[in-house]
C-alpha positions as CSV (number, residue, x, y, z in Angstrom):
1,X,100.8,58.5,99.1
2,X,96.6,58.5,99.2
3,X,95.3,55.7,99.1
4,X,91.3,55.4,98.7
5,X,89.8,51.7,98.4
6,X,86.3,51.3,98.5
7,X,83.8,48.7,99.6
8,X,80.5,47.9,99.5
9,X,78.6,47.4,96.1
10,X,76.1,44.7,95.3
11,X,73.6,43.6,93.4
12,X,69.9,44.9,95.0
13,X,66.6,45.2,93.9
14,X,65.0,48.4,92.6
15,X,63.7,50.7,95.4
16,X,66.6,49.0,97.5
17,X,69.7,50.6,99.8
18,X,73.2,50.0,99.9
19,X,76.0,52.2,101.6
20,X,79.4,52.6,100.0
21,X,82.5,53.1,101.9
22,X,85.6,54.9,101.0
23,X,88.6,54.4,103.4
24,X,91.2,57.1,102.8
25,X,94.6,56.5,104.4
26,X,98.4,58.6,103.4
27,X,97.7,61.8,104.2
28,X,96.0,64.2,106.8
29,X,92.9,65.0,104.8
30,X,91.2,68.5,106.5
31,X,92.0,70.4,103.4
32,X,90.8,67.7,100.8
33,X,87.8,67.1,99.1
34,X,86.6,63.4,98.5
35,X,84.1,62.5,95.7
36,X,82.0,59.6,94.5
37,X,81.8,59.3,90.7
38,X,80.0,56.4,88.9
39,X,80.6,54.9,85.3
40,X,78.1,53.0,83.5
41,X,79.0,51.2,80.6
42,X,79.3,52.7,77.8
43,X,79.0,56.5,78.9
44,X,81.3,58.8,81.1
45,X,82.5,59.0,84.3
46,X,79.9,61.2,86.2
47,X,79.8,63.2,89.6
48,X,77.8,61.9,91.9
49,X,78.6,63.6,95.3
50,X,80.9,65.4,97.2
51,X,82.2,66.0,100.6
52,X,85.0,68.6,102.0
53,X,86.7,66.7,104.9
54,X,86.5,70.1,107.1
55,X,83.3,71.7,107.6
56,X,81.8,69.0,106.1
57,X,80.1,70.9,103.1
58,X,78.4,68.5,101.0
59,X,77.4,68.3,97.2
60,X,75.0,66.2,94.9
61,X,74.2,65.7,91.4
62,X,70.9,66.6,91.0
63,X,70.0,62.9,89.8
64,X,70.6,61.5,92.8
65,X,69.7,64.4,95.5
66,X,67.2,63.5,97.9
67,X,68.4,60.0,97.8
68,X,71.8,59.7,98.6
69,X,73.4,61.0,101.2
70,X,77.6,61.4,101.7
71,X,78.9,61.7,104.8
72,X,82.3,60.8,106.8
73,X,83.8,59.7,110.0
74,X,87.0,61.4,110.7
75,X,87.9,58.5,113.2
76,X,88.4,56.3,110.9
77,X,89.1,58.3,107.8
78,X,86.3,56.9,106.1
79,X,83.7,58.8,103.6
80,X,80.3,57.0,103.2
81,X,77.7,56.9,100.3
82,X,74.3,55.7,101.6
83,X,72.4,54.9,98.9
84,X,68.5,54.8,99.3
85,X,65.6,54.0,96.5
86,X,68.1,53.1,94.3
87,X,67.0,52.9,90.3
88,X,68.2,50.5,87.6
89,X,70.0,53.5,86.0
90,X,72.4,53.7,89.2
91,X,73.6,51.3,88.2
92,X,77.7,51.9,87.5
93,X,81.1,50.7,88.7
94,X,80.8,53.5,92.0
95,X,84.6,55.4,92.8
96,X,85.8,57.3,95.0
97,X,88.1,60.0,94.4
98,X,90.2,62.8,96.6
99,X,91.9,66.4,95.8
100,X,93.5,69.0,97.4
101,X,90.9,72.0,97.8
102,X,87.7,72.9,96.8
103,X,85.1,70.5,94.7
104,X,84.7,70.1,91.6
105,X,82.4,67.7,89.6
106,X,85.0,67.0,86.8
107,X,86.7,64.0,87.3
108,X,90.0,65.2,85.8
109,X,90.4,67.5,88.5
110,X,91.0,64.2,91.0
111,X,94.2,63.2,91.1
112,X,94.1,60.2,93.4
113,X,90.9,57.4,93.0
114,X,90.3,54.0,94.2
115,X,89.6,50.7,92.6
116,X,85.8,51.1,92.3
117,X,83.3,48.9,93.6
118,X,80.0,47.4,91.3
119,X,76.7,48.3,91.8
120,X,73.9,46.5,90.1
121,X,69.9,47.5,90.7
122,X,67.8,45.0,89.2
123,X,64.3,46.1,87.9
């Protein structure tokens, strides 16, 4: 069974970092994809970025591009989110997600996510 539990949220200032991890664990993962999605309150789940865990294609929404970058470490089955000049509207409760295959940036096409973690950029 995946499991994906995340760590790594805050509370940080605007123009501030912080780097999200996602440890994946239950499966061999080459042929997956894992995402980050966010959810502020009040307003959908949204994509944020994507990685697929061979080849290591990666994808951004364009609100974030430039300043976030995804990446992971096969050694430890872990996915990263590193988060730089972050804005108050980041944040969102940040998940991570995992499927079979190619990316998407629907969230209903993830079958397996983790507990989220909170982000919080103050202005």
């Amino acid at each position: 069974q995946v499991q994906l539990v995340e760590s790594g949220g805050g509370l940080v200032q605007a123009g501030g970092s912080l780097r999200l991890s996602c440890a994946a664990s239950g499966r061999t993962f080459s042929s997956y994809t894992i995402g980050w999605f966010r959810q502020a309150p009040g307003k959908d789940r949204e994509f944020v970025s994507a990685i697929r865990w061979s080849g290591s294609s990666t994808y951004y929404a364009d609100s974030v591009k430039g300043r976030f970058t995804i990446s992971r470490d096969s050694a430890k089955n872990t996915v990263y989110l590193q988060m730089n000049s972050l804005k108050p509207e980041d944040t969102a409760v940040y998940y991570c997600a995992a499927r079979y295959g190619y990316y998407y940036t629907e969230h209903t096409h993830y079958p397996y996510w983790g507990q989220g973690t909170q982000v919080t950029v103050s202005s």
